[in-house]
Structure formats: structure tokens, C-alpha cells
C-alpha positions in Angstrom: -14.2 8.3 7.6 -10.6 9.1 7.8 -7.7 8.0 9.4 -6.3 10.6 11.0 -3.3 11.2 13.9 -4.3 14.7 16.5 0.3 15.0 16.8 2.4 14.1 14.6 3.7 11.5 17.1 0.4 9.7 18.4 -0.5 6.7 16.8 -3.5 6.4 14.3 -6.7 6.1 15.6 -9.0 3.6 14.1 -12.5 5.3 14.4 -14.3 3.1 12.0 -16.0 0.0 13.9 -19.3 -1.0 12.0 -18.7 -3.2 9.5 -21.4 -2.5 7.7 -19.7 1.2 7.4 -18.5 2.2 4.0 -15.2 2.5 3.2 -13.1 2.4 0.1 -9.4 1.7 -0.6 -7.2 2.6 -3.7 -4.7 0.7 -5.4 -2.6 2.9 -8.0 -1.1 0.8 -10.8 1.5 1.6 -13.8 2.7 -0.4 -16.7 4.9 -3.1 -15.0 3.6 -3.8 -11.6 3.7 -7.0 -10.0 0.9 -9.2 -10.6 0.8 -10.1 -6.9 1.0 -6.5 -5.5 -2.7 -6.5 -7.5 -3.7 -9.8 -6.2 -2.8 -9.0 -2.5 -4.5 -5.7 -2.4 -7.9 -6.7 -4.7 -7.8 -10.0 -3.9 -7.7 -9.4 -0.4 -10.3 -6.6 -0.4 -12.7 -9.2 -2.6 -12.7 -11.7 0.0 -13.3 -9.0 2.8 -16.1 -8.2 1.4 -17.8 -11.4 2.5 -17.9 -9.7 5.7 -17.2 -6.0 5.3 -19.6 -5.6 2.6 -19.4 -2.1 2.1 -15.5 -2.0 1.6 -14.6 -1.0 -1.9 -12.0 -0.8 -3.9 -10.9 1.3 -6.8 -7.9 1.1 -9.5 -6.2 4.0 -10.5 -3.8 4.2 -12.9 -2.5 7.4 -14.9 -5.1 7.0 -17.4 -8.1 4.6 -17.6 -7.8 1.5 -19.5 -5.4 -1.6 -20.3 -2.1 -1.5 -17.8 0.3 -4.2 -19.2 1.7 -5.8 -15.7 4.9 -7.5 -15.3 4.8 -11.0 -16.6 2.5 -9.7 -19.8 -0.5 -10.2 -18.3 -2.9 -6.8 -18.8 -5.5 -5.5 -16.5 -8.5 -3.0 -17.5 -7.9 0.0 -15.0 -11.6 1.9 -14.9 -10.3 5.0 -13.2 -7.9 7.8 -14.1 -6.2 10.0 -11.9 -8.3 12.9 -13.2 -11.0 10.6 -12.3 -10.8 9.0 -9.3 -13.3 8.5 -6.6 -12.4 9.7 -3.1 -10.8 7.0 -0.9 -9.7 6.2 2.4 -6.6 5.3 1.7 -4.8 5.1 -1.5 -2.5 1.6 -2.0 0.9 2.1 -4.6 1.7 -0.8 -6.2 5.5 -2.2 -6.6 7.0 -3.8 -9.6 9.8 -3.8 -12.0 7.9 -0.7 -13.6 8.2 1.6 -10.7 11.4 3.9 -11.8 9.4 5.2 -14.7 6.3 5.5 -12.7 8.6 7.3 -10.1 8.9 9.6 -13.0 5.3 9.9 -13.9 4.5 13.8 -13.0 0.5 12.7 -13.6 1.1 9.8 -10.8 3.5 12.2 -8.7 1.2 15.4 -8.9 -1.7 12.7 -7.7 -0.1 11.7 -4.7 1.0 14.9 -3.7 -3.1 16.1 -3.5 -3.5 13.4 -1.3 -3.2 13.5 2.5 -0.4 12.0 3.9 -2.3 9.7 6.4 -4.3 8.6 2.7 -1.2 7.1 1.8 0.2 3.4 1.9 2.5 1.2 -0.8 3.4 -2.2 -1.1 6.7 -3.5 -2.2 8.7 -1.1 -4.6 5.4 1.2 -4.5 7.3 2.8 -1.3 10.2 4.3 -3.9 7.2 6.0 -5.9 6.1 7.6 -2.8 9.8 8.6 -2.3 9.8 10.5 -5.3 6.4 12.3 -4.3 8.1 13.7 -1.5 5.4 11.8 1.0 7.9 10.1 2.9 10.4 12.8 3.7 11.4 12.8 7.2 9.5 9.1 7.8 10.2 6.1 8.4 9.6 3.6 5.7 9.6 -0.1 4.4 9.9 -1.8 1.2 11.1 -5.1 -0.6 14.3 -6.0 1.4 16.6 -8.0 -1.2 18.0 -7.3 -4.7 16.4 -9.6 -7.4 17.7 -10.5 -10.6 19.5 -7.4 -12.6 19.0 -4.8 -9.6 22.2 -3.8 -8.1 21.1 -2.3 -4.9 18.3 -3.8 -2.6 15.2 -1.7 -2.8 15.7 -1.1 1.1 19.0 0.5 0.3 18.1 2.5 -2.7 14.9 4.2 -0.4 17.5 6.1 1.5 18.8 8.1 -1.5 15.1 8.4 -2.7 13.9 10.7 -0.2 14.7 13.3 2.5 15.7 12.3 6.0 13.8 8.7 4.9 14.7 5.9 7.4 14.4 2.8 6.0 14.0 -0.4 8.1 13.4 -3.8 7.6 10.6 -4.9 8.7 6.8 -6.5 7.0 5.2 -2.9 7.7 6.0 0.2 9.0 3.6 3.0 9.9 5.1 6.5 10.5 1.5 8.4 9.1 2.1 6.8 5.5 1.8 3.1 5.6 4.9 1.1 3.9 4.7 -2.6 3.3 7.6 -5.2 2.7 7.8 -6.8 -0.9 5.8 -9.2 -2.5 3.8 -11.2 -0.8 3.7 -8.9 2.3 1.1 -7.2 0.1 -1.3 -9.2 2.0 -0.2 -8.1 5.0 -0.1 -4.7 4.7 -3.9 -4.8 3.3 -5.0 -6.8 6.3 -3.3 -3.9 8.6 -5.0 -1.2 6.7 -8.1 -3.2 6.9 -7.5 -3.4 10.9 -6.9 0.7 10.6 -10.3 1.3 9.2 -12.9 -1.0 11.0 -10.2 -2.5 13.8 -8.4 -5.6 14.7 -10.8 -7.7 15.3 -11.8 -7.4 11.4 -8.3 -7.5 10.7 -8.0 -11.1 12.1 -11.4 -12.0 10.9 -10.3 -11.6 7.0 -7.1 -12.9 8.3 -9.0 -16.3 9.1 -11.3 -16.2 6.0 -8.4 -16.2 3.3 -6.5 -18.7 5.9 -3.4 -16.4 6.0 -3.6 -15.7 10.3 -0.5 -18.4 11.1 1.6 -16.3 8.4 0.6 -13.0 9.4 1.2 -13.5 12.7 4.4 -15.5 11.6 5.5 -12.4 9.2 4.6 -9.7 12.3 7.1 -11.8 14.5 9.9 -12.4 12.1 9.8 -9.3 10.4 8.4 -6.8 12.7 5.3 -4.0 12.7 6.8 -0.6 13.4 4.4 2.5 14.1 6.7 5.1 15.8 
């Protein structure tokens, strides 16, 4: 199954509509993501599966093994990027970690080997996409606000990150790569991708399940979902 576009202008067809149909999404980690980007992409995925129950998932880091996140808290990633199982998509984390992951030639190279339509970040993930080169030209989303020591807003730093990028505010964009606001917009960019591979009506459905439909209908309304 892929996601896939026939011009570079239509929109994404979702051509996936059993759910008992396989399907498997990737979440790429670094030292110092978020906590919650890993919670609203897994977590999410691990409640799906009560009824998509052949959606996987798969972390990918670098290398295999413990990823220290933000906070302290360490995760045991099985899978390598020299490793990796094929996937549907492939999910990049944000965190306070991301410039040196943005610098990461193993992550970077990665990316680049992957098919632009394969692609999708939440939060700060979007300026490690940036410095792949995969959203050059695109339209793209990430955490709107500055936090704590950051001088510029994510949003605002995207646009010297890549070429031609257009950032906009909104809780996701989807110009072929799939960009998600920050934090816990997470969630709602794994429901859309989940609505991508086996349609809306999942979508909702896993929506309803981890009782999150009132805010992700809330978040499209106040926030916005653009797909050019």
C-alpha cells in the first residue's frame, strides 16, 4: 500500500479501506525528543489497533538501542536506520534535541531514501525534514510559539531551514509530506495519517476510541487542515 498523488497538485488518495489490511507506520526518534511526540504517535497507533489490527508500528532511531528523551526518561529503540522495516509512512519526532538530529547525516541520508509522500513530522520533527531537503518548495507546519530559551518560534525558523518552504500556522498541513503542529497536535496528525491509509471513517473511529473527536475537530476548526 502506498499513498501516493498521480500530479503534483491532486490531493492524496486514500486507497487502503479494509481494516483488516496491513499497514505499518514509522516513528524516527533522536536523543532529546519529546516524550509526548512518542506517546501521540505509539500511543495512538496502540489503541488503533483495537480496531485496525494489522496497523503496526516501528521505531527508528539512528542506531538500535536506549534513546535518552527529553525529560530523562529513556526508550529501547529495536530498529536502526540500516535496519528498518519498510513502512507506509515514516513519522519524525520533535523535541528540544532536533538541531543536532537536524545534523545527523545517518538520520538525514535516511530520509532522503524515502519517498516524499512516506514522509510526515510532528512538532519540531518538521525542521529535521527541512534539513533533509524534503520540504523544499512545500508548504509546511510545525510548533507555532517559542518556549523557554528559544529565540525564534519554530514556525519562523522553518523558513530559513529550507528552500522556497512556506510555513503556515495551522494543526496540519499536507503539501505530499505531512507536517503537524507542536505537541500535542501529535495526536492529530496520527489520526490524519491513520484517515490517509484506511479513510475517514477509521480516522473518526480511533478518534472516538481514545475520546479525542471534540478536540480534533476543535483543533481542525481553530487551527486549520491545509492540503493544497
Amino acid at each position: 500500500m502506498v499513498l501516493r498523488r498521480d500530479r503534483p497538485g491532486d490531493q492524496e488518495e486514500t486507497i487502503m479501506r479494509d481494516r483488516d489490511a496491513p499497514a505499518r507506520i514509522g516513528v524516527i526518534v533522536y536523543p532529546g525528543i519529546e516524550p509526548i511526540d512518542l506517546g501521540g504517535t505509539v500511543g495512538v497507533l496502540s489503541m488503533a489497533r483495537r480496531i485496525l489490527p494489522n496497523l503496526g508500528d516501528a521505531v527508528i532511531a539512528a542506531e538500535a538501542g536506549p534513546v535518552r528523551m527529553a525529560g530523562g526518561l529513556a526508550v529501547v529503540v529495536p530498529f536502526g536506520v540500516a535496519d528498518a522495516p519498510d513502512c507506509d509512512v515514516f513519522v519524525v519526532c520533535g523535541g528540544p534535541g532536533w538541531p543536532e538530529a537536524a545534523q545527523d547525516d545517518r538520520l538525514l541520508a535516511f530520509l532522503r531514501g524515502r519517498r516524499p509522500e512516506a514522509l510526515a513530522s510532528v512538532c519540531t520533527g518538521a525542521l529535521i525534514l527541512a534539513a533533509a531537503g524534503s520540504l523544499d518548495g512545500r508548504m509546511a507546519t510545525t510548533r507555532r510559539a517559542a518556549v523557554g530559551a528559544e529565540v525564534t518560534a519554530p514556525l519562523d525558523l522553518l523558513a530559513t531551514r529550507a528552500d522556497r518552504v512556506r510555513p503556515r500556522a495551522a494543526a496540519i498541513v499536507d503539501d505530499v509530506v505531512v507536517t503537524g503542529g507542536g505537541v500535542s497536535l501529535a495526536i492529530d496528525t496520527t489520526l490524519y495519517l491513520i484517515g490517509k491509509l484506511y479513510g475517514a471513517d477509521a480516522c473518526q473511529d480511533v478518534a472516538r476510541l481514545i475520546e479525542y473527536d471534540r478536540a480534533l475537530a476543535a483543533n481542525a476548526q481553530a487551527l486549520g487542515v491545509v492540503a493544497p
